[in-house]
GUBAMAR-532548 format. One line per 3 residues: number of its first residue (from 1); their letters; for each residue x, y, z of N, C-alpha, C. Coordinates in pm, 1 decimal. Each point is the difference from the previous one (the first is absolute). Layout:
NUM	a	X,Y,Z,X,Y,Z,X,Y,Z ~ ...
This chain:
1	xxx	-3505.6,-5995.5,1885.7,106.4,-10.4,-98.5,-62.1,-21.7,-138.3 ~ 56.5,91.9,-74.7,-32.6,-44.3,-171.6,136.0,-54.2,-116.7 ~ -75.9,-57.1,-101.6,128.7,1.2,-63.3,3.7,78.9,-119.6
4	xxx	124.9,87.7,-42.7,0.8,5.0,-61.2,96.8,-28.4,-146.0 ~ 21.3,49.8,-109.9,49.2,-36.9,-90.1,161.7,117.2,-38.7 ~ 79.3,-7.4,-4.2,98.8,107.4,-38.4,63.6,-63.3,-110.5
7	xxx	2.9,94.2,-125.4,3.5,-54.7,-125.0,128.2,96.7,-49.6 ~ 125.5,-95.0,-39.5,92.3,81.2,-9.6,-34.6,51.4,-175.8 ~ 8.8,98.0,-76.8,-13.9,65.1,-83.2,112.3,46.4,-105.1
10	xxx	35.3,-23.0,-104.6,118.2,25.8,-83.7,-3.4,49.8,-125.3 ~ -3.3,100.4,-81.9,-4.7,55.7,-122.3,35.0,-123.4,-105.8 ~ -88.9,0.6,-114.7,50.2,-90.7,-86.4,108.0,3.8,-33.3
13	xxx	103.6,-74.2,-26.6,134.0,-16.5,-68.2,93.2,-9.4,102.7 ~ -44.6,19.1,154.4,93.5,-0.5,136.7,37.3,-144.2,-14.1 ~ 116.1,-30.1,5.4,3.9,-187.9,41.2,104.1,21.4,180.5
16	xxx	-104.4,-6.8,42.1,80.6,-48.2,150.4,73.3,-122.0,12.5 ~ 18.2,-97.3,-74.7,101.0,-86.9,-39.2,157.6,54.8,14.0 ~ -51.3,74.6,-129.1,175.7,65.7,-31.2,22.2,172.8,100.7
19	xxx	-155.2,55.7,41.2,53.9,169.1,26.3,26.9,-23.5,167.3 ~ -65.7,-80.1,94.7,35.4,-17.4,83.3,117.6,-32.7,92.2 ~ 39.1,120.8,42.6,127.4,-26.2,99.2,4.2,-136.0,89.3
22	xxx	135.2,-45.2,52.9,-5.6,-68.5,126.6,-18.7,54.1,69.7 ~ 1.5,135.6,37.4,-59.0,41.9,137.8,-134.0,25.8,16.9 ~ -84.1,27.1,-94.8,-120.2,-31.1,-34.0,-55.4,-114.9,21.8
25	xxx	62.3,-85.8,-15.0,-41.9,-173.6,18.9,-12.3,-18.3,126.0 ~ 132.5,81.7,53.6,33.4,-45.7,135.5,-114.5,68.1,107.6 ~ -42.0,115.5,-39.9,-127.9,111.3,50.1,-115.6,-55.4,9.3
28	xxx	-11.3,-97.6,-94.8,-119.6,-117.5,-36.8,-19.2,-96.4,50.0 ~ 149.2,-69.4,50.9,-12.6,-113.3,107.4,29.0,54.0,109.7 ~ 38.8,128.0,67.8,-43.4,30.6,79.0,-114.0,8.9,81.4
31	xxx	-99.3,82.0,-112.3,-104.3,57.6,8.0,-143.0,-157.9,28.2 ~ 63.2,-96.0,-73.4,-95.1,-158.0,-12.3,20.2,19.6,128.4 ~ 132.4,-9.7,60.1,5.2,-75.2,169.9,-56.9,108.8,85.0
34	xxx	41.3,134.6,12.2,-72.7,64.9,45.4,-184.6,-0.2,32.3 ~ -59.8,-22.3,-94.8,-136.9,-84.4,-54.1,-19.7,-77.6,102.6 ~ 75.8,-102.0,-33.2,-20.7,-163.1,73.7,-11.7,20.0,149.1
37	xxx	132.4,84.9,54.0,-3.8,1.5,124.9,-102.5,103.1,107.7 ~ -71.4,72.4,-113.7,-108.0,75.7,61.2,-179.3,-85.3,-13.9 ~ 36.7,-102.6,-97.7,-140.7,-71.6,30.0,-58.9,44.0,-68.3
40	xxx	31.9,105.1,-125.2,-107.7,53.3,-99.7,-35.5,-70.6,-132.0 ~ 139.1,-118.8,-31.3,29.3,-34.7,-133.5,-108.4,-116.4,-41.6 ~ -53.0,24.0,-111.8,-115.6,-181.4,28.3,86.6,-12.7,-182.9
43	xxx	3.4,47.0,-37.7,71.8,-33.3,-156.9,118.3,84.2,-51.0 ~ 75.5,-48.8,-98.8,83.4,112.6,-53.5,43.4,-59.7,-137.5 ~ -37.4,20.9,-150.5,54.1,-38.4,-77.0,63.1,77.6,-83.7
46	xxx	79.1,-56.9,-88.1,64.4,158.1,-118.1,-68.3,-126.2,-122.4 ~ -10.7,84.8,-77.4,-62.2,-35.2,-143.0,119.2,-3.9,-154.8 ~ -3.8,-133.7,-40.9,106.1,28.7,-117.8,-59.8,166.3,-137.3
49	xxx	41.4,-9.0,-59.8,-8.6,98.8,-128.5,-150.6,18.9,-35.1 ~ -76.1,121.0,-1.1,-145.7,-11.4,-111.4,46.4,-81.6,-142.2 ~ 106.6,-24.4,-30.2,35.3,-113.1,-144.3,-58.3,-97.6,38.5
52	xxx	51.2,-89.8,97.9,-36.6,-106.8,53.4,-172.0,-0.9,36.2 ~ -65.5,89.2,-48.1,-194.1,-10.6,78.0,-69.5,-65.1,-134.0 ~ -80.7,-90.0,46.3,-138.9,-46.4,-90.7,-73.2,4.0,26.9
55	xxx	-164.6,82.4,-90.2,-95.7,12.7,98.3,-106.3,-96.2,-83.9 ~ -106.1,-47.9,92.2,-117.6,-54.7,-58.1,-88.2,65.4,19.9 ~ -95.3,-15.4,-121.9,-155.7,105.3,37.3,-78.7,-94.2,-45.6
58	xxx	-104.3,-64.5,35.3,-121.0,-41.8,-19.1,-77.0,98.1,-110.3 ~ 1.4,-105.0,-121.3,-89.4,26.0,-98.7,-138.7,-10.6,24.7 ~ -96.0,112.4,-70.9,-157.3,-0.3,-5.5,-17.6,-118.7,1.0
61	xxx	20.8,-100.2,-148.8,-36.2,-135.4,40.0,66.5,-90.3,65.0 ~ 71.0,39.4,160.2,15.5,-91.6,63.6,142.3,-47.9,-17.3 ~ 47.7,4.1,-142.1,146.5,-29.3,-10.4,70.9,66.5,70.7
64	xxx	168.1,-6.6,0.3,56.8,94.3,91.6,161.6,20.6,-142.6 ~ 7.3,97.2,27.7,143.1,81.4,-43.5,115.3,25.6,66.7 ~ 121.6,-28.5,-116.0,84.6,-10.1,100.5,118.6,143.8,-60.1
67	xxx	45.6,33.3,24.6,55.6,117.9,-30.1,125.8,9.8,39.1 ~ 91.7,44.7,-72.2,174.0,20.4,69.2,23.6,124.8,60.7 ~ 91.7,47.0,141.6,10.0,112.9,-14.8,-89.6,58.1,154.3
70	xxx	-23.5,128.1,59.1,-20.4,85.6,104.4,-179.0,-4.9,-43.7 ~ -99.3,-6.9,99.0,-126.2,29.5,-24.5,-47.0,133.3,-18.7 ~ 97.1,98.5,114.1,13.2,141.6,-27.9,64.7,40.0,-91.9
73	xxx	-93.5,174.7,-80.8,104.5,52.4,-100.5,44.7,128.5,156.9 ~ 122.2,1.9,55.2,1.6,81.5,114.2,164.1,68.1,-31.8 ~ 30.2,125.6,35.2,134.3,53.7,7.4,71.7,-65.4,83.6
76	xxx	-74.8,-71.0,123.6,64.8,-71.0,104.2,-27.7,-147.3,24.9 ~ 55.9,-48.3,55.4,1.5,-165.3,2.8,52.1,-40.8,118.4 ~ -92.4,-120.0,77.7,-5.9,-58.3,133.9,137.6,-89.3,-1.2
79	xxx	80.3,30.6,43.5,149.2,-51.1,41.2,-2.4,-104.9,77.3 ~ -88.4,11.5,109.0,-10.2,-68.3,121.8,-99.6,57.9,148.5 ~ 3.4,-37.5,90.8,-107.1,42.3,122.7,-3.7,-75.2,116.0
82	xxx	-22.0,5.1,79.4,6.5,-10.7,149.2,-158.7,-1.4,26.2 ~ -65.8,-109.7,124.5,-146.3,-35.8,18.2,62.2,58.4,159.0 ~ -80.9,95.4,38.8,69.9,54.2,189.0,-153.3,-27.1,23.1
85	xxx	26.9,-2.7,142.1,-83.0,11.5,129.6,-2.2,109.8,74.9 ~ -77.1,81.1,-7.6,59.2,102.2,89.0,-136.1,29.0,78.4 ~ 33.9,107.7,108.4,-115.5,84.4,100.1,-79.0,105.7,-89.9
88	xxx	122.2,93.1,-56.0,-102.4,100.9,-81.2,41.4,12.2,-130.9 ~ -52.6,58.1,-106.0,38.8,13.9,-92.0,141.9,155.2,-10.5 ~ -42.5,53.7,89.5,214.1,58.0,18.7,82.2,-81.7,25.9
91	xxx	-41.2,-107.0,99.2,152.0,-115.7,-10.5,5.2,-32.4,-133.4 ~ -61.5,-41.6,-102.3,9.8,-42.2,-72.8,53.6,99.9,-117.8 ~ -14.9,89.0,4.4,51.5,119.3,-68.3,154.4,33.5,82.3
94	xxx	44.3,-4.6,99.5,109.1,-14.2,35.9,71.5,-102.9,-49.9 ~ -21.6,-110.9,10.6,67.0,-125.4,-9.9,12.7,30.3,-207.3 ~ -90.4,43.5,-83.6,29.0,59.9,-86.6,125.2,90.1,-77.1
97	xxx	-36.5,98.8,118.5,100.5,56.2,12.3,166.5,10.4,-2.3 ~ 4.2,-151.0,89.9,148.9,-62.0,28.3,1.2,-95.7,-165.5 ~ -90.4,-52.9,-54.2,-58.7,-89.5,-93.0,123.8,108.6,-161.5
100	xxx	-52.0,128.7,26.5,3.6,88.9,-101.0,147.1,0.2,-33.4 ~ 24.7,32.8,138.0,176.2,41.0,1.2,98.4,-91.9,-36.9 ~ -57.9,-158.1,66.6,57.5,-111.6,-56.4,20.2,-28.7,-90.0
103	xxx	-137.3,24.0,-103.2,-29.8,-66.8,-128.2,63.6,84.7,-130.7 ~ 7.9,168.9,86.4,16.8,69.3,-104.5,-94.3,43.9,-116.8 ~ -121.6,-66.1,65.0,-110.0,19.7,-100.1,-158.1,54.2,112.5
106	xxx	-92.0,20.5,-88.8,-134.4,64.1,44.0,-45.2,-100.8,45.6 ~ -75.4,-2.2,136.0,-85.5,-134.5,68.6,-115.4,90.7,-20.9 ~ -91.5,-92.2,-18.9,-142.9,13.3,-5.5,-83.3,-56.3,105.0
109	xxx	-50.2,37.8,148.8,-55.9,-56.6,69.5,-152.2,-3.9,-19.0 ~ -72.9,-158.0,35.4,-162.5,26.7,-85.4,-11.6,-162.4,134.6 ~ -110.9,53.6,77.5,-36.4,-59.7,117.1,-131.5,-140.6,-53.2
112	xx	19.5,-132.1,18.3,-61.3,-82.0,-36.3,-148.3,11.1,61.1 ~ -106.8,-67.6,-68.1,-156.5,13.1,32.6,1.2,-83.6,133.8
């Protein structure tokens, strides 16, 4: 078994706050329990706004910076993601799959070291 990472994916300016259906939601807590009851789920978080991000970078001399705002300049932005367990990396691209339809958005599957 490996784990991997499924990273739900959203065009800048998407707010799944406000564009998200209830039946979408409901596809989503489906889809958590579905997860749970197959033994694949080890995490699942959703992420507030790239508004809400601060990043720090370690200065040459050692100081550190603090910055307002997304670390990426990206068209797309990490919404949220799911930590699975799976046998192969097609379960995990399946379970994606169901991930996609739910979310309404692009999953990105990327298998941990």
């Amino acid at each position: 078994m490996a784990n991997y990472l499924l990273s739900v994916l959203r065009p800048n300016g998407d707010d799944p706050s406000t564009s998200l259906s209830e039946d979408s939601r409901r596809e989503i807590d489906t889809l958590n329990d579905e997860m749970t009851a197959a033994g694949i789920r080890v995490f699942v978080g959703g992420l507030h706004s790239p508004t809400s991000a601060q990043c720090v970078r370690c200065e040459n001399d050692g100081s550190t910076l603090l910055t307002e705002g997304p670390g990426l300049v990206a068209s797309d932005y990490l919404d949220g993601f799911w930590i699975l367990e799976c046998a192969t990396r097609g379960d995990a691209v399946m379970w994606a799959s169901k991930a996609s339809r739910a979310c309404r958005a692009r999953i990105e599957v990327r298998p941990f070291h």
